[in-house]
Structures are given as C-alpha cells and as structure tokens.
VEXGUKE-947578 format. One record per residue (C-alpha): residue number from 1; residue in three letters; chain; x, y negated, z. Coordinates in Angstrom, 1 decimal. Example, Ala and Ser with C-alpha at 12.3 -4.5 7.8 and 13.67 -1.06 7.14 Angstrom:
% VEXGUKE-947578
   num   residuo   cadena        X        Y        Z
     1       ALA        A     12.3      4.5      7.8
     2       SER        A     13.7      1.1      7.1
//
This chain:
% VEXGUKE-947578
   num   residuo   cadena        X        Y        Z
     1       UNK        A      0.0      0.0      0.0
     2       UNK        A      1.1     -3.6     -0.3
     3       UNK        A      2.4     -5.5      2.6
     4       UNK        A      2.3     -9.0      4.1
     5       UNK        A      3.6    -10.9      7.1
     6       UNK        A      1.6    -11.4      9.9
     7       UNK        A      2.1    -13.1     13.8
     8       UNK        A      0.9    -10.9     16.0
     9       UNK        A      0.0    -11.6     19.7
    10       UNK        A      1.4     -8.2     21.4
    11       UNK        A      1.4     -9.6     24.6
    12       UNK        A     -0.6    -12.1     26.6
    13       UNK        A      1.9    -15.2     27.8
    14       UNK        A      4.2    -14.0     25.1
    15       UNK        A      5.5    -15.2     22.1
    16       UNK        A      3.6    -14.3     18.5
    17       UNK        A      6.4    -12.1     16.4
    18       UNK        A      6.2    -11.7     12.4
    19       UNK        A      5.5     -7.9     11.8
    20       UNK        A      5.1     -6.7      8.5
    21       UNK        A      1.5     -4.6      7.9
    22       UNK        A     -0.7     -3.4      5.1
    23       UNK        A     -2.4     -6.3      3.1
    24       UNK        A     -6.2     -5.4      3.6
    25       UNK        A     -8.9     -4.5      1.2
    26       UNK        A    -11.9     -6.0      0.9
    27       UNK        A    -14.7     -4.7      1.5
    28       UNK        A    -18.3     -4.4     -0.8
    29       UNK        A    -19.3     -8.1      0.3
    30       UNK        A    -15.6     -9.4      1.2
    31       UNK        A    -13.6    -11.5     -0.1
    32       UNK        A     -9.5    -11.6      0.1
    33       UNK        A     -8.0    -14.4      0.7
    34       UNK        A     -4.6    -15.5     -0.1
    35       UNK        A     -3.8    -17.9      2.6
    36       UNK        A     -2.6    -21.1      2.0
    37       UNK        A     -2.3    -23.2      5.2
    38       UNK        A     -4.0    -22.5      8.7
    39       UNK        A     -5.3    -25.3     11.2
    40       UNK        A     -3.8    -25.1     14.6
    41       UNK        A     -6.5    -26.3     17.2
    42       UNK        A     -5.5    -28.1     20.4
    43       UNK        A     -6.6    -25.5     22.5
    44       UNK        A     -5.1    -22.5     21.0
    45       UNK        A     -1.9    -22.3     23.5
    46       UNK        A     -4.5    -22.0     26.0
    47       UNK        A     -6.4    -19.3     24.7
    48       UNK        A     -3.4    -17.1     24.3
    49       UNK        A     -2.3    -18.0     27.7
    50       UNK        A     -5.0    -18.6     30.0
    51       UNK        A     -8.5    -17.9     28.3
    52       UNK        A     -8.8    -14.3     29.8
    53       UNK        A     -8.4    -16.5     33.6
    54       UNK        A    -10.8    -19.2     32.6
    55       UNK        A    -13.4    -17.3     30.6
    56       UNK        A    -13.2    -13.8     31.3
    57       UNK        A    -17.1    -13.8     29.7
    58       UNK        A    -15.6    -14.3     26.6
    59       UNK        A    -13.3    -11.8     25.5
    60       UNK        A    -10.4    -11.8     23.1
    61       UNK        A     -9.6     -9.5     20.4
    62       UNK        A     -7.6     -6.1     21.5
    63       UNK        A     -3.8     -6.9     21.5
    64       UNK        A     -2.0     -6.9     19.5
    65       UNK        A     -4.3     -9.3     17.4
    66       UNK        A     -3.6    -12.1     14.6
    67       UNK        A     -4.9    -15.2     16.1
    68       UNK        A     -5.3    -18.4     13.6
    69       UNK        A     -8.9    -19.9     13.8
    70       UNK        A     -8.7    -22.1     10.6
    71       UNK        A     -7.6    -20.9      6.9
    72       UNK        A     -7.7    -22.2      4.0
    73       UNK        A     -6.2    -20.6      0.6
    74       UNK        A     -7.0    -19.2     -3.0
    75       UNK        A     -9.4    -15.9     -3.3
    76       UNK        A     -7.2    -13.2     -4.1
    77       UNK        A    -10.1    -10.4     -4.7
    78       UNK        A    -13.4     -9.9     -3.8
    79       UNK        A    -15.6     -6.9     -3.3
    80       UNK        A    -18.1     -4.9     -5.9
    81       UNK        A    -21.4     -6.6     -4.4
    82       UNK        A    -19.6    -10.5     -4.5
    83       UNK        A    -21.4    -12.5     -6.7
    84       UNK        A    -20.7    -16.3     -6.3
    85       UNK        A    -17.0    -16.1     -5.2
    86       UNK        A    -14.0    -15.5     -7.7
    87       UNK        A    -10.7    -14.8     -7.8
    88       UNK        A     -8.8    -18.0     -8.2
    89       UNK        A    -11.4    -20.1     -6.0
    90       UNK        A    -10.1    -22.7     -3.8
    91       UNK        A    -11.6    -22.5     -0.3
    92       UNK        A    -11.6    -22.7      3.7
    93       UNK        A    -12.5    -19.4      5.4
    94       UNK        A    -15.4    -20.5      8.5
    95       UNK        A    -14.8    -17.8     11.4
    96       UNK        A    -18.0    -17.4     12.7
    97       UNK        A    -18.8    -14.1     12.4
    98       UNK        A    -22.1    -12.2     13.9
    99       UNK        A    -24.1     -9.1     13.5
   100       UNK        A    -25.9    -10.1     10.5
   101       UNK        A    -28.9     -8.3     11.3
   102       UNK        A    -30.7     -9.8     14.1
   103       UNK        A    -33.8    -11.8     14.1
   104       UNK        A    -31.4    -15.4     14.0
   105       UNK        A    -28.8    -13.9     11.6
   106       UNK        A    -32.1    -13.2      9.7
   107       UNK        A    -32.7    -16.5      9.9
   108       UNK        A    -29.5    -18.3      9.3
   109       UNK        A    -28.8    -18.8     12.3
   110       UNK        A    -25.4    -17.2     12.8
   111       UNK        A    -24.3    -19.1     15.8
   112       UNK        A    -27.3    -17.9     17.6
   113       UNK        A    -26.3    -14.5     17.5
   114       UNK        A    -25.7    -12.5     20.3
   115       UNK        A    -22.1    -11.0     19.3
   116       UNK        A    -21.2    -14.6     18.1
   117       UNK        A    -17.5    -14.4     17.6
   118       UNK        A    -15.2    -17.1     16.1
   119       UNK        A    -12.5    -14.9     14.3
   120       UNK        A     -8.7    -15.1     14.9
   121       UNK        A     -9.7    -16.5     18.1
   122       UNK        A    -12.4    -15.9     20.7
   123       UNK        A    -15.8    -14.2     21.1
   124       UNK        A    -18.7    -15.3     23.4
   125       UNK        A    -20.1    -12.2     23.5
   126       UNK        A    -19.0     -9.6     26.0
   127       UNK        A    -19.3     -7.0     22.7
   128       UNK        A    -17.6     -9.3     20.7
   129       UNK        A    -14.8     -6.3     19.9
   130       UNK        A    -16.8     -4.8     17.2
   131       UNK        A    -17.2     -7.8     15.2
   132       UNK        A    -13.3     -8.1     15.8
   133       UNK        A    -13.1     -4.7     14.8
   134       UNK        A    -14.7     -5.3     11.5
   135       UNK        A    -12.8     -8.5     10.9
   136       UNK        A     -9.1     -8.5     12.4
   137       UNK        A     -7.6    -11.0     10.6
   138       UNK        A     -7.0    -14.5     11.6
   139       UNK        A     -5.5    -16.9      9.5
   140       UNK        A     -2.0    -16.3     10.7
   141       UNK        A     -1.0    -13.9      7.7
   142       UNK        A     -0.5    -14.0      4.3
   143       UNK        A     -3.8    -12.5      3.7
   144       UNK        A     -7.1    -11.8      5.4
   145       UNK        A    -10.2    -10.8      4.4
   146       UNK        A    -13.7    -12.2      4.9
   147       UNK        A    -17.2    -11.9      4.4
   148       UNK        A    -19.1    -13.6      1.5
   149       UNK        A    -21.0    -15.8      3.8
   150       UNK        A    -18.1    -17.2      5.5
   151       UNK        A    -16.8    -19.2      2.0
   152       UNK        A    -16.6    -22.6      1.8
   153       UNK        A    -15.5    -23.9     -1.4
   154       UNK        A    -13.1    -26.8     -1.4
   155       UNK        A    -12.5    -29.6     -3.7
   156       UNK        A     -9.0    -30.5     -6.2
   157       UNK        A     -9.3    -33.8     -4.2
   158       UNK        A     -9.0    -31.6     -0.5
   159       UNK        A     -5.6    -30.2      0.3
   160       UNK        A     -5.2    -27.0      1.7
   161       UNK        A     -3.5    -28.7      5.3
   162       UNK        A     -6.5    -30.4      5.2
   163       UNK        A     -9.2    -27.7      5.2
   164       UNK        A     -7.0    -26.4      8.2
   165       UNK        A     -8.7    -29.2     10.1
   166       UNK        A    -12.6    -28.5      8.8
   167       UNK        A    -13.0    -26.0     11.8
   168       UNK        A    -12.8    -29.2     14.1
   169       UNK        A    -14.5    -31.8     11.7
   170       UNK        A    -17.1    -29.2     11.3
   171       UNK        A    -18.0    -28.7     14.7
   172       UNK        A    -18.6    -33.0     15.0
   173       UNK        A    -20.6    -32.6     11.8
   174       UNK        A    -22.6    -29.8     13.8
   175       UNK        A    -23.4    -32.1     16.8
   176       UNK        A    -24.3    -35.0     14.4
   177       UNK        A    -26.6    -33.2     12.9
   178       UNK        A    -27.8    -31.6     16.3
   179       UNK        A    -28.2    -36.0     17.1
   180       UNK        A    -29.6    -36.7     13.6
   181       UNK        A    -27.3    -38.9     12.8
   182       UNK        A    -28.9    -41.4     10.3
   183       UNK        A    -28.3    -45.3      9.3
   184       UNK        A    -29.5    -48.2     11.9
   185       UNK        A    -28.0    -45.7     15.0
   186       UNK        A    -25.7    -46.9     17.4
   187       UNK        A    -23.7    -44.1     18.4
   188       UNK        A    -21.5    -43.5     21.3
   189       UNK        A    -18.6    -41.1     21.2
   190       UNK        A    -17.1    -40.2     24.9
   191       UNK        A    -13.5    -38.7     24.0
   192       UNK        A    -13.1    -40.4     21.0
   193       UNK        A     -9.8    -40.6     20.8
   194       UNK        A     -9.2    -36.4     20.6
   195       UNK        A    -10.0    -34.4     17.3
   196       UNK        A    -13.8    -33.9     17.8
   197       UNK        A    -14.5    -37.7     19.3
   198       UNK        A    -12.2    -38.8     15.8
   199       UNK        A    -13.5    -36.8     13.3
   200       UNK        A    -17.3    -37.4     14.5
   201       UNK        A    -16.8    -41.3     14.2
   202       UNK        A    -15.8    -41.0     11.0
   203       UNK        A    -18.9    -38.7      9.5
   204       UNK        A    -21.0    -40.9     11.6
   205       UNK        A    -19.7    -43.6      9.8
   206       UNK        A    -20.0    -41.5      6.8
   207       UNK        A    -23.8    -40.9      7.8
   208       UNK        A    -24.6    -44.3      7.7
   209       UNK        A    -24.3    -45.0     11.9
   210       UNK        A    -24.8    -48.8     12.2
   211       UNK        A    -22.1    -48.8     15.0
   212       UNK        A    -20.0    -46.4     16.7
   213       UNK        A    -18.6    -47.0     20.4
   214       UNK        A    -16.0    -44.8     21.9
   215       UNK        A    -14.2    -44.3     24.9
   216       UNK        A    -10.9    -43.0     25.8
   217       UNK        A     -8.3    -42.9     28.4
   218       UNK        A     -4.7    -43.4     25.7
   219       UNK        A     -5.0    -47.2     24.8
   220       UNK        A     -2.6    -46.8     21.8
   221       UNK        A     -5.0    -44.2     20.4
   222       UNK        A     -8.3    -45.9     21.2
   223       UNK        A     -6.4    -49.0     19.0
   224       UNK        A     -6.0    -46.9     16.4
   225       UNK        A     -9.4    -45.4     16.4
   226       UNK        A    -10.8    -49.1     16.3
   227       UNK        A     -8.3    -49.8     12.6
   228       UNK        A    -10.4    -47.3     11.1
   229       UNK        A    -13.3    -49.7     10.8
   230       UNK        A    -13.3    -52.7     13.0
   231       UNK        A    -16.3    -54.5     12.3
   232       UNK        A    -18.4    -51.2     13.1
   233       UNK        A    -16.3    -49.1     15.7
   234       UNK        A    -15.8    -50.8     19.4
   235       UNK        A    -13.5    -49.0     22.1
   236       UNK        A    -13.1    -49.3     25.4
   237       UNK        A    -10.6    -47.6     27.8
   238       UNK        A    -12.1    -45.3     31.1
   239       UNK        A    -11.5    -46.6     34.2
   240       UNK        A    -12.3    -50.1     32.6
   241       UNK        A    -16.1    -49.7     34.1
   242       UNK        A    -18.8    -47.7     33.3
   243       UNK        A    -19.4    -46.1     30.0
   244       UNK        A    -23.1    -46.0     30.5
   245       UNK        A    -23.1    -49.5     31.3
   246       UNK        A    -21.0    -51.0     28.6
   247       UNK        A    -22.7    -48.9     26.1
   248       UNK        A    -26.1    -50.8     27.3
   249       UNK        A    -24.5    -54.3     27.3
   250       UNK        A    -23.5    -53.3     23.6
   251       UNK        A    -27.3    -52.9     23.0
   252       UNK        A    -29.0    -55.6     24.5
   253       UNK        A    -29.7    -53.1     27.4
   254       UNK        A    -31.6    -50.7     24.8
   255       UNK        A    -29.3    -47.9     25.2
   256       UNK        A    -27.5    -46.0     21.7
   257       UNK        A    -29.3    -43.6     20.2
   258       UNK        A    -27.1    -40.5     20.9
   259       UNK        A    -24.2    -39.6     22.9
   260       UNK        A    -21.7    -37.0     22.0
   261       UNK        A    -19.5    -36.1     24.7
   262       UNK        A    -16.4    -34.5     22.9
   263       UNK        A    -14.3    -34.1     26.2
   264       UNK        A    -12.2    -31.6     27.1
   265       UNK        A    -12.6    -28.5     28.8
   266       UNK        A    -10.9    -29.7     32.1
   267       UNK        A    -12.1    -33.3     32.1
   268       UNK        A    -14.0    -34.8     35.4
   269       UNK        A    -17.7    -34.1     35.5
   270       UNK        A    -18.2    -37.5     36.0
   271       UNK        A    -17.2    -38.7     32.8
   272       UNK        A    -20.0    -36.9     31.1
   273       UNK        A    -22.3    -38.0     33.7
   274       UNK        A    -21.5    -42.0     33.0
   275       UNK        A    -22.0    -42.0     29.7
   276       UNK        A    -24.8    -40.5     29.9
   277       UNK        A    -26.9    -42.9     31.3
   278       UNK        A    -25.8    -45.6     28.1
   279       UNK        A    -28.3    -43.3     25.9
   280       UNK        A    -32.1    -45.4     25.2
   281       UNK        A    -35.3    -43.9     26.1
   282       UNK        A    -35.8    -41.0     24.2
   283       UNK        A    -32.5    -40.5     22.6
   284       UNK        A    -30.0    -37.6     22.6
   285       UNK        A    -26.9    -36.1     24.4
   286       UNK        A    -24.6    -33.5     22.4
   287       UNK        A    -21.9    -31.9     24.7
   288       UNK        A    -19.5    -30.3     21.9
   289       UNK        A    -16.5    -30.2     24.2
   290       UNK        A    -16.7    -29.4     27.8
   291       UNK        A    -16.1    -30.6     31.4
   292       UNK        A    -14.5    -29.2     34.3
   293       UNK        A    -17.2    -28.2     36.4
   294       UNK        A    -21.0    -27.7     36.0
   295       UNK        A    -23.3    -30.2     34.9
   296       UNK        A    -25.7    -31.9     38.7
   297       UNK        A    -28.3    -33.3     35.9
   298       UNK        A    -31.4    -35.2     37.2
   299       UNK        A    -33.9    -33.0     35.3
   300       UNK        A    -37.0    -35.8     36.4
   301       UNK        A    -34.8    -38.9     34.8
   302       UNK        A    -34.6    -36.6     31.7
   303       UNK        A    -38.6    -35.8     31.6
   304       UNK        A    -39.0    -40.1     32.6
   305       UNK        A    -36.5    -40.9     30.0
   306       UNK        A    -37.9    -38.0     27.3
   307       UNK        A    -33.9    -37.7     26.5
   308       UNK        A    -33.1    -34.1     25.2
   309       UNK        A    -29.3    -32.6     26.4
   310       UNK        A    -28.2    -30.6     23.7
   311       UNK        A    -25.2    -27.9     23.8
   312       UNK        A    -23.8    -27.9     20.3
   313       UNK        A    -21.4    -25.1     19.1
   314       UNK        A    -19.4    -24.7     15.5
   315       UNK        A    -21.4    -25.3     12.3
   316       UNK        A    -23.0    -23.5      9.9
   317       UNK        A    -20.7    -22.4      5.9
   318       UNK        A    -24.4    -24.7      4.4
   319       UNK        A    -22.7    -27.6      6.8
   320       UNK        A    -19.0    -26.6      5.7
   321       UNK        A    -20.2    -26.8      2.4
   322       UNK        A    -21.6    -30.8      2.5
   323       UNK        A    -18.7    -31.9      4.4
   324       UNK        A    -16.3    -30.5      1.3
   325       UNK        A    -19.3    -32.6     -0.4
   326       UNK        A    -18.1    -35.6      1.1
   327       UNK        A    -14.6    -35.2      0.2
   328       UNK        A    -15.2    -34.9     -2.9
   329       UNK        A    -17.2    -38.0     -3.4
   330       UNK        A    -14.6    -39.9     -1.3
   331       UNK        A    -17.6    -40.4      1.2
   332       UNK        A    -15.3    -38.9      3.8
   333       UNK        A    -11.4    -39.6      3.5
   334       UNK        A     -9.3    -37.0      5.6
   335       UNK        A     -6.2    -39.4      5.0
   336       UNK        A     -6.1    -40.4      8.5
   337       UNK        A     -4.8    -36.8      9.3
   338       UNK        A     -1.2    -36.8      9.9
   339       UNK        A     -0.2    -33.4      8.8
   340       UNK        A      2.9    -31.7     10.8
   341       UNK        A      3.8    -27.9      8.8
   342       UNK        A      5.4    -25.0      9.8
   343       UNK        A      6.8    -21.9      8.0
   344       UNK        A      5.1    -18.6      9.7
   345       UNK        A      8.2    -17.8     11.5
   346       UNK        A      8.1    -21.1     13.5
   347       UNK        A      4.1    -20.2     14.7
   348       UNK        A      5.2    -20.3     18.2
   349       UNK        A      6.8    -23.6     17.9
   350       UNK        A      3.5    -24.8     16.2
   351       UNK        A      1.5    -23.5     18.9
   352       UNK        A      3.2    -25.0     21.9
   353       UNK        A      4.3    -28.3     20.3
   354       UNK        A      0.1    -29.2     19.3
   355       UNK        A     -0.6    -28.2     22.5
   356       UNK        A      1.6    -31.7     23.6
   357       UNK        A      1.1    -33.6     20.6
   358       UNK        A      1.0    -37.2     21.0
   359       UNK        A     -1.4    -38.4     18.0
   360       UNK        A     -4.5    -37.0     19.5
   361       UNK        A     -7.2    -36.7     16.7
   362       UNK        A     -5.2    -37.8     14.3
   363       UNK        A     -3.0    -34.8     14.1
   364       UNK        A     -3.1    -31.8     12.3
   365       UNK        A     -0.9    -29.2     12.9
   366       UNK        A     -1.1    -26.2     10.0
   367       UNK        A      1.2    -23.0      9.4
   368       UNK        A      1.8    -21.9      6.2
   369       UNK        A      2.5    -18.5      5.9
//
C-alpha cells in the first residue's frame, strides 16, 4: 500500500512524532483528501495536555491518534457513491462528524447528534470512539479521508493557510446566525480581541451589523481590532467599568441587540455576567467560548426581560459553504490573518508556540504536511 507521514500523539503530555502509515482508502461516500495546510486552534496544546483533567465527559480518540482539527487541501479520490466532489477540488474538510442516522442527523442537524465528535480532536459524547473509529484522521497527515457531507469547497481567491482558520471563523458565523445577525443591529462582542471575538466582528460587519462594540483585556489588540473599521467598531478595555453599562451608554440606554460572549474556557464568570446585562429587552446572548465556572443566571430577569441565552457550538458544511461565499465576493477579507507555517516535523513547535502567541485573533498558525 502507499504511505504518508503522519504526527501521532502516542502519549498524553508527550510530544507528537512523524510515523510513516498506510495512506487510507476511501470509502463508498468518502472522499480523500490531499492535505494542503491545517489550522492550529489556540486550544489544542491544552487538549493534548489537560482535556482528559478538565473534561473527562468528553473523551479523546484512543492513542495513538492524529490530532489536527482544521484541513484544507485538493481531493485526491473519492468513493463509488460521490457525486458532487471530484478529484482536483479545492476544499476545507469541517470535522464534525455524527451518526448520520438519528432523528437530528435526519434533519440536518449534525451538531445535535448525540455522538457529536469534532475529528482530529475531541468528542462530546462519551461513545464518541466509534465515530473516531470510523474517521481517524485528523488533518496532521498528508492525507485523510472524509465523508461527502463534511466538503466545503473553497474559492481560487481563498488560500489553503486560510481555510486552516474556517474552523474558528465558522464557529462566529454559527453564533451569528444563532443572534440573527442582520443590518440596523448593534452588536456587542465580549473577547473580542481572541480568534472567535475577531472573526465574529468582521462577518457581523460582513452581515450588515450597524455597530460592533468589543471588549478586551490586551489594549494593543483591542487598538488593532478598532483599525479594522473605525467608524463602526468601538472598544473598550475590562477593568475600565462595566461592560453591560458601557454597552447601554452606547445605545442611548436601549441595550444591543445581541451579545456574544467568545471568552475563554478559564475566564471569570463575572465577565459573562457584565456583559450581559448591556443586551435590550428581548435580545439575545450566544456563549460560543466558555467561562471558568458555571453560569448563577437570574432566570426571572430573563422571563422580565424576554432575552433568550443561547449555547452555540461549530457550524453547519451549508454555513462553511456561505462563508467560502463571502470570500469569494470579497464580502469577507481574511487578510487580516497573519499566517505563521510549519513543516510537519516542526508540529510540536506549532503546537506549543500558538498556544503563547501574542497576535491573538489575528494569528493563524497552519502546518503543512
């Protein structure tokens, strides 16, 4: 059979090392994929690390395991029942995988499912080994395979490096649409400084959003955030006041229209909680990133206020699909990324040096294997 280089996690806490294994075969309703260049997220040192500590409820794939959550590359070959896909295709691979078979699968609904598994990383569901079974290649190989529904054809105008990032842009589009984003909004983006908080300003921008308002702890980064469009992007630094308050006196006390709280996964509570309260009667709060502990909301100021919380995870390939849309029509311009690559055998560095990366939303870390 032929062979390919992959990094393989043997060990957790360990470094990745290059092995040399078969070069899969697709399946009926696969596709190969040649990869090209794979997105590094921020939190991947952490999920090779500590995820098992931190979420032991959501399992990673059985060791050792090729980890890379974000390819992008040419179809190599597809299966006997592919239709729509061909060999030569330019296109990112989405991870989410499911069962396919179940009532929301059914229904399009893939992120719904029950064994809801983003490949080449981590699964929420406790059986999420037999999805990683079925799919064990992550994007941190040569080649990997796929199902059908997982393409996401990418325009001449979209590099490969920058379809690494789409797993991340994605996930903002998700929550946008979650917040129905539309023109005449006034948004507010808590974290907007990280990669979720600057990709969603710029497809709410994209979406029409009247005014985006962000907050952010780096000042150099919040600065840069506000160059991207001064007259309709205002920043302001936490631990200047209250989010939920400044976002009011931006609205002549009305409140915006949505909140997306793109925070980390160990930032205070209270955070969230501030910026809450800047939303308007009736509006809308998308968590698509994560706080330190659990949530003390005032469930009777949510019925007074008719405000929905919303928990928004990954996107849908229909989503993927608009956003490579966008591209194209130079509605959304990915030139803000600032694209750092590495050669396969550096993976390790990759991994460790995004993980302290000082450009925040802006960067885009990608291995090239």
């Amino acid at each position: 059979m032929a062979k390919m280089l992959a990094a393989r996690l043997h060990a957790l806490g360990e470094p990745m090392s290059v092995d040399t294994i078969d070069v899969p075969t697709p399946r009926p309703t696969d596709v190969l994929v040649r990869v090209k260049a794979c997105g590094i997220v921020p939190n991947m040192a952490n999920v090779i690390n500590n995820w098992p500590t931190w979420y032991p409820y959501q399992p990673l794939p059985r060791l050792p395991a090729i980890f890379g959550l974000d390819p992008a590359g040419v179809v190599e070959a597809v299966g006997e029942a592919v239709l729509n896909t061909k060999p030569g295709d330019r296109v990112y691979v989405s991870p989410l995988r499911s069962c396919g078979s179940c009532q929301v699968c059914r229904g399009g609904e893939l992120s719904r499912c029950r064994y809801f598994t983003l490949n080449g990383y981590f699964s929420t569901s406790r059986d999420g080994q037999r999805i990683f079974d079925l799919y064990p290649y992550g994007g941190f190989a040569e080649y990997m395979t796929a199902p059908q529904h997982a393409i996401v054809d990418i325009p001449d105008n979209m590099t490969f490096e920058q379809a690494g990032k789409l797993g991340y842009i994605g996930t903002s589009y998700g929550a946008l649409k979650h917040a129905a984003a539309g023109p005449g909004q006034v948004a507010l983006i808590d974290g907007i400084t990280g990669t979720l908080g600057v990709a969603s300003t710029l497809l709410a921008l994209a979406s029409g959003v009247s005014k985006v308002l962000g907050t952010g702890r780096n000042e150099d980064l919040l600065k840069r955030v506000k160059e991207l469009d001064p007259d309709r992007i205002e920043v302001m630094r936490l631990g200047d006041g209250s989010s939920g308050e400044w976002a009011k006196s931006r609205t002549s006390g009305e409140g915006v229209d949505f909140v997306i709280s793109a925070l980390g996964a160990k930032a205070p509570v209270e955070t969230m909680l501030d910026s809450m309260q800047g939303v308007r009667r009736g509006g809308k709060v998308i968590n698509v990133g994560g706080v330190g502990d659990r949530l003390p909301v005032d469930v009777k100021w949510l019925m007074d206020e008719q405000v929905q919380l919303i928990g928004s995870n990954w996107f849908s390939t229909a989503q993927g699909q608009e956003i490579a849309g966008m591209v194209a029509t130079g509605a959304l311009d990915l030139s803000y990324l600032i694209t750092k690559s590495f050669p396969l055998s550096k993976v390790n560095e990759a991994i460790s040096g995004r993980a302290t990366d000082h450009d925040g939303g802006f960067s885009n870390y990608v291995v090239i294997p």
